[in-house]
N, C-alpha and C positions, 0 to 999 in steps of 0.2 A: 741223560737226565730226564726225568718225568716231567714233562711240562705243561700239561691240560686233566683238566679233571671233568669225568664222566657223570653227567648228570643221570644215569641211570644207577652208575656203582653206589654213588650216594645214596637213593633211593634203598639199593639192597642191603646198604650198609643201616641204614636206620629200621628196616622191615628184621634184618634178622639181631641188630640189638634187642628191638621190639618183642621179640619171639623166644630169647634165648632163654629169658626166664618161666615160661609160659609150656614149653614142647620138652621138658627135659624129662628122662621117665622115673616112675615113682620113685627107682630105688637111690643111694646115694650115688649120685653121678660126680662129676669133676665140677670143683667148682659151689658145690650146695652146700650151707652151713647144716651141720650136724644136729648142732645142737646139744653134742655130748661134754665140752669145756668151757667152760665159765669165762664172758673177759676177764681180760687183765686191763688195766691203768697203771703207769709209772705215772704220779708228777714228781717232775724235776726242775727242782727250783732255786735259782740263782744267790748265792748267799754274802756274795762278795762285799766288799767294804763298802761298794757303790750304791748299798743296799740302804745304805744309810741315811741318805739325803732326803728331804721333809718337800717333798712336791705332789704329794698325792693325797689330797683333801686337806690339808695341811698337818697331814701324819709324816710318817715315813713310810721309804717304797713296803721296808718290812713289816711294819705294822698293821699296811693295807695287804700282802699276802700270807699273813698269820690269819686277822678276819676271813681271809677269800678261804682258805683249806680249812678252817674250822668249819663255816657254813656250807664246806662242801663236803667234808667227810658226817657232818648231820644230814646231808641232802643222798648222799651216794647209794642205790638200790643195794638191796640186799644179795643181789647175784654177783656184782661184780666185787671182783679180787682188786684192790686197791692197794698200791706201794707209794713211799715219796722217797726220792733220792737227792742228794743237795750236792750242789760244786761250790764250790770255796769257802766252805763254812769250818773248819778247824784249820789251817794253815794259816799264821798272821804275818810271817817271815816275808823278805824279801828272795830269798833263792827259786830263782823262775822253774829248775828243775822240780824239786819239792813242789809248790803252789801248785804246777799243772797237774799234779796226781792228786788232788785234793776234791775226791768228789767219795763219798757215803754212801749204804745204805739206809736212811734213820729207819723206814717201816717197812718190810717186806713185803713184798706183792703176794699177797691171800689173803683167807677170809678177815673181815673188818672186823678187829676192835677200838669202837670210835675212842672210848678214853684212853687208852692206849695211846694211839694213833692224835690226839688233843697233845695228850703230854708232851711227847717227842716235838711235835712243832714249837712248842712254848719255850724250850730249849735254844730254838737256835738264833743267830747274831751275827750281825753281819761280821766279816771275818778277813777274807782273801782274794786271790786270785778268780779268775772267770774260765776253769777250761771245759768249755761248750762240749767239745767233741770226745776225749776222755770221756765226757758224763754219757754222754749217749750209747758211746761202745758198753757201757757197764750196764746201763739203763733195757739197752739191749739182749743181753745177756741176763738179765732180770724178768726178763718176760717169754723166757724160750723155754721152749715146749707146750704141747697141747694144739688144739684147731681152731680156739676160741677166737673171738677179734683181740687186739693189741694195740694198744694207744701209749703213744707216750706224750705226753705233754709239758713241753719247755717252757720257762717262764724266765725272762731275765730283762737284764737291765741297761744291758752293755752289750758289746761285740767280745766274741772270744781271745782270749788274752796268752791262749797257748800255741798258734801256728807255728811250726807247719802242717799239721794237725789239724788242717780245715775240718771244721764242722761239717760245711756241705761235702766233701769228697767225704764224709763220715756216714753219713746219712744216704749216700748215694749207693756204699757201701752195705750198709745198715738193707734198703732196699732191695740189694742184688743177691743176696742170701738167698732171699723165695721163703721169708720166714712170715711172714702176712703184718709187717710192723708199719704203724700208720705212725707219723709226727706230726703233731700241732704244736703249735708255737705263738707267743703271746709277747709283745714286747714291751715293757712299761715307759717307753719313752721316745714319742717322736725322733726319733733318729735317722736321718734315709741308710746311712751305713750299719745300721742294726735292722733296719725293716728290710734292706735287700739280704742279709746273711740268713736271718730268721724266715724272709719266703723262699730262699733258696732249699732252706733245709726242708721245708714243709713241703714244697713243690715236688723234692727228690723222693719223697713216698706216697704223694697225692694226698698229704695233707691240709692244714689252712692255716693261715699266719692272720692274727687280729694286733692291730694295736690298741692297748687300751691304758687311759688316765684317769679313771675316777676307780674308789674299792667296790662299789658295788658292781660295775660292768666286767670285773675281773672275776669277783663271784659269781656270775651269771655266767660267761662264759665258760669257766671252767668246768660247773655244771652242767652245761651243756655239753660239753666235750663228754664226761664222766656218762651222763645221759645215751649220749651215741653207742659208748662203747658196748651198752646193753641192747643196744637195737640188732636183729637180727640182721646178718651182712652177708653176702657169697664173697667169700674170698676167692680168689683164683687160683689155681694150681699150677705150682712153677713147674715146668719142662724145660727141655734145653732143645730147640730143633737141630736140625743136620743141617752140613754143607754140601747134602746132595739127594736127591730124593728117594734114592736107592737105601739110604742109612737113617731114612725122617722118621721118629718115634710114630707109633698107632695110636691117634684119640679118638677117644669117644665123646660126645654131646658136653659140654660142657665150658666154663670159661677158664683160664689160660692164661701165664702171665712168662716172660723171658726177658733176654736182654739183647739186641741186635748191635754191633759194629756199627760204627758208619760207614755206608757205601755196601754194609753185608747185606745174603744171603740166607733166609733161614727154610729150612726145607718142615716142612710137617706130613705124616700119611693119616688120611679118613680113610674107612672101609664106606660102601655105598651099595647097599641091595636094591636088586631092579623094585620099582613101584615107589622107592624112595628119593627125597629131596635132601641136598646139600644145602646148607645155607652159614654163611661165614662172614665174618666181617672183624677187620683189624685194626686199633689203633697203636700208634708210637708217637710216645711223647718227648721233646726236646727241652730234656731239664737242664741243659746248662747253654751259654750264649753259643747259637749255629750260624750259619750262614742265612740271607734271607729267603735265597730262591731253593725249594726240595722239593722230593715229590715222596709217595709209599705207594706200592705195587704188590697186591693181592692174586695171584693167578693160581687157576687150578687148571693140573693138568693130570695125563693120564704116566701110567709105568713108565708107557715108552716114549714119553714127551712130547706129545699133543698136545697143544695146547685146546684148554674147553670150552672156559669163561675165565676173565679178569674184570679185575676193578682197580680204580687208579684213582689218584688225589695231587694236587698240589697246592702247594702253599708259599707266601708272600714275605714269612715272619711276623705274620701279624697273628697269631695262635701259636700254642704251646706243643697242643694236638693236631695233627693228622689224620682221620679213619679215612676207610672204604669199605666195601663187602663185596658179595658174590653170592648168584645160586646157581646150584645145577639141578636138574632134576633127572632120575636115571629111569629112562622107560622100563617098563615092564617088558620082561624077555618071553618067550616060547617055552622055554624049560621051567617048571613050577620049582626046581630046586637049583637055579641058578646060584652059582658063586658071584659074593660082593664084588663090585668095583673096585679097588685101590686108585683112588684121588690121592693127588698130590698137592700141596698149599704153600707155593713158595709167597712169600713175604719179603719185600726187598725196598731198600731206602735210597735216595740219593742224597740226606742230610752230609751236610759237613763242618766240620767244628771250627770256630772261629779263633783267630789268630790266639796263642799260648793256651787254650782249653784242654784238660786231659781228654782223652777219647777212651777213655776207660774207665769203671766199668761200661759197658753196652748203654745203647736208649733203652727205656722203659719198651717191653711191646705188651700188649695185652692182645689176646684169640679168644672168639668167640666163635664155638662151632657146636652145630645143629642138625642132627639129620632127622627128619620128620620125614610123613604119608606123604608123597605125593599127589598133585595135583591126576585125576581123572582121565585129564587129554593133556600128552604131551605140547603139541599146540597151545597150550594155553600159560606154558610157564620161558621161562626168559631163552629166549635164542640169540646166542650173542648179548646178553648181559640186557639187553631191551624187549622180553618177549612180544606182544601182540604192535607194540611199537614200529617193527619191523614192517610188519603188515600194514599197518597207519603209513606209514612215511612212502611207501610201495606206491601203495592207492593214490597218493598225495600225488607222487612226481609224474606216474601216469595219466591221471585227473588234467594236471601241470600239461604236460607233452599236448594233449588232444586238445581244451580249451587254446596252447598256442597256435596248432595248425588250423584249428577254424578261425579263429582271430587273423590268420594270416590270409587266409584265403577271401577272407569277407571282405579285408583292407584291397585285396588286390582285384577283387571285384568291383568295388567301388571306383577305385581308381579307373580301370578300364570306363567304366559308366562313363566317369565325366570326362575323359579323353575324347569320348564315343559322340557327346553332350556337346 
């Protein structure tokens, strides 16, 4: 198990987050928004019978999110593709199979037409059942295709009323496709059993979970949210590493997103041309309850399993996340038409999942990799993950060693003195 964390890997880990957006080159690399697809927004919103109840300025919950999606399909930019999906709004029955398939499309995700889009919300009433996670797999599938960002946005009132069909294993699901789909989530009622499902679900795709009880804070945010989806984002580019560094896919510069086992292994290969700098750095997130004591393990090595530079982390349970990083820098060879390097990047975890947790799908991993100009003078970039450090701490313990022998000698002159005395 990994049990100390390197105050230098940290360092390399934040220089090459710092960089990664900064050093990438013009053309489209991994990881860079395009620009070529429009977001998408699904809101999906809870329609069930529970919709009903008069606590929210002293309307109803529905009343207050008919106002909130009105003011916000007047507010929504003209780029973004906007849809609303509903769960439990036509099913009034008792039969729990029926009720859990009870989720809509009312407006289809593309271009806005506000009255349109006005009408259909004016329609609906609260109705039925609650199935959270049904709505999301559909919700899901409402927003696929394209490179654009993808938001979906939950809105309820209640905890899901259809398991075993967890929401969160939905969402966690939802995540591990490698289809760039963010969840927010919004809960209309202090609940701690609704605010832990609803951040579970947000968390499982680096979402954000608000609670909110007035109409106008639920307008606000939603538009916010809608707001986001048009802001320019790098999405990440799903891979899948290897279980060996001999089979690790080839990246190029860019960010990077997969899924690691607990206890796994994931292998990646960088190419690395002499005069060039490596610079890497990974985290993994623990979206569902783990154990408190882990550690993540960044190491770069060569074909033949040398180790180069590593970076290392651990953690207490007290964070969700993990990073570290790494650089290497590959001198400049003698032959002007040298062949790249092949670096290897294993990534490896010691999380482990707490007593009845699935282990499946993977942790979240996200890679951040960077190769840039090298530094000048070798000397002057990290040896052993600490460059000129090295040299500092040298100086130090030597400095150390001679001040103790004159210290010792002076003591024992003295002594003599007053023996002599």
């Amino acid at each position: 198990m990994i049990t100390r964390t390197r105050l230098a890997a940290g360092a390399c880990a934040l220089l090459a987050a710092l960089t990664a957006g900064m050093a990438f080159p013009a053309g489209a690399a991994a990881g860079e928004p395009t620009g070529e697809d429009a977001p998408k927004v699904d809101l999906v919103l809870d329609v069930s019978g529970s919709m009903r109840t008069r606590d929210i300025d002293g309307g109803t919950r529905m009343a207050a999110a008919k106002q909130a999606f009105n003011e916000v399909l007047d507010a929504t930019p003209e780029e973004v593709q906007l849809g609303i999906r509903t769960l439990g709004a036509d099913y009034p029955g008792d039969d729990r199979k029926t009720g859990c398939k009870d989720t809509a499309q009312l407006y289809p995700v593309g271009p806005l037409d506000r009255t349109e889009a006005k009408t259909a919300v004016a329609t609906l009433s609260p109705t039925g059942w609650t199935p959270i996670g049904p709505a999301l797999l559909k919700a899901a599938d409402d927003l696929d295709g394209g490179d654009g960002s993808k938001r979906i946005v939950l809105i309820s009132d209640g905890e899901d009323t259809c398991a075993p069909l967890d929401p969160c294993e939905v969402a966690r699901e939802i995540a591990a496709k490698g289809i760039g789909v963010t969840i927010d989530t919004l809960g209309l009622v202090p609940n701690t059993k609704l605010r832990k499902q609803l951040s579970c679900i947000a968390e499982a795709t680096g979402g954000t979970y608000t609670s909110v009880e007035h109409a106008d804070e639920l307008t606000d945010k939603v538009n916010q949210l809608v707001d986001r989806a048009a802001d320019p984002v790098v999405t990440p580019v799903a891979t899948e590493g290897a279980d060996a560094c001999a089979k690790a896919p080839t990246l190029k510069s860019g960010l990077y997103t997969d899924r690691e086992e607990f206890g796994q292994q994931r292998w990646y290969r960088v190419d690395v041309e002499p005069g060039r700098e490596l610079r890497a750095s990974v985290s993994v997130s623990a979206d569902r309850a783990v154990s408190p004591s882990h550690g993540v393990l960044l190491r770069a090595v060569t074909a033949s399993g040398r180790e180069i530079v590593r970076g290392e982390a651990a953690g207490n349970g007290r964070t969700d996340v993990l990073s570290t990083g790494l650089r290497y820098p590959k001198a400049e060879g003698d032959e002007e038409d040298a062949a790249p390097e092949a670096v290897c990047l294993q990534v490896a975890n010691s999380f482990s999942p707490a007593s009845g947790v699935k282990t499946t799908p993977g942790l979240p991993l996200e890679l951040t990799v960077d190769v840039v100009d090298g530094p000048s003078d070798s000397d002057d970039v990290a040896s052993f993950g600490l460059g000129r450090g090295w040299w500092l701490l040298g100086l130090l313990v030597l400095v150390g060693f001679l001040a103790g022998l004159l210290w010792g000698w002076l003591s024992r002159w003295r002594f003599a003195v007053w023996r002599t005395n």
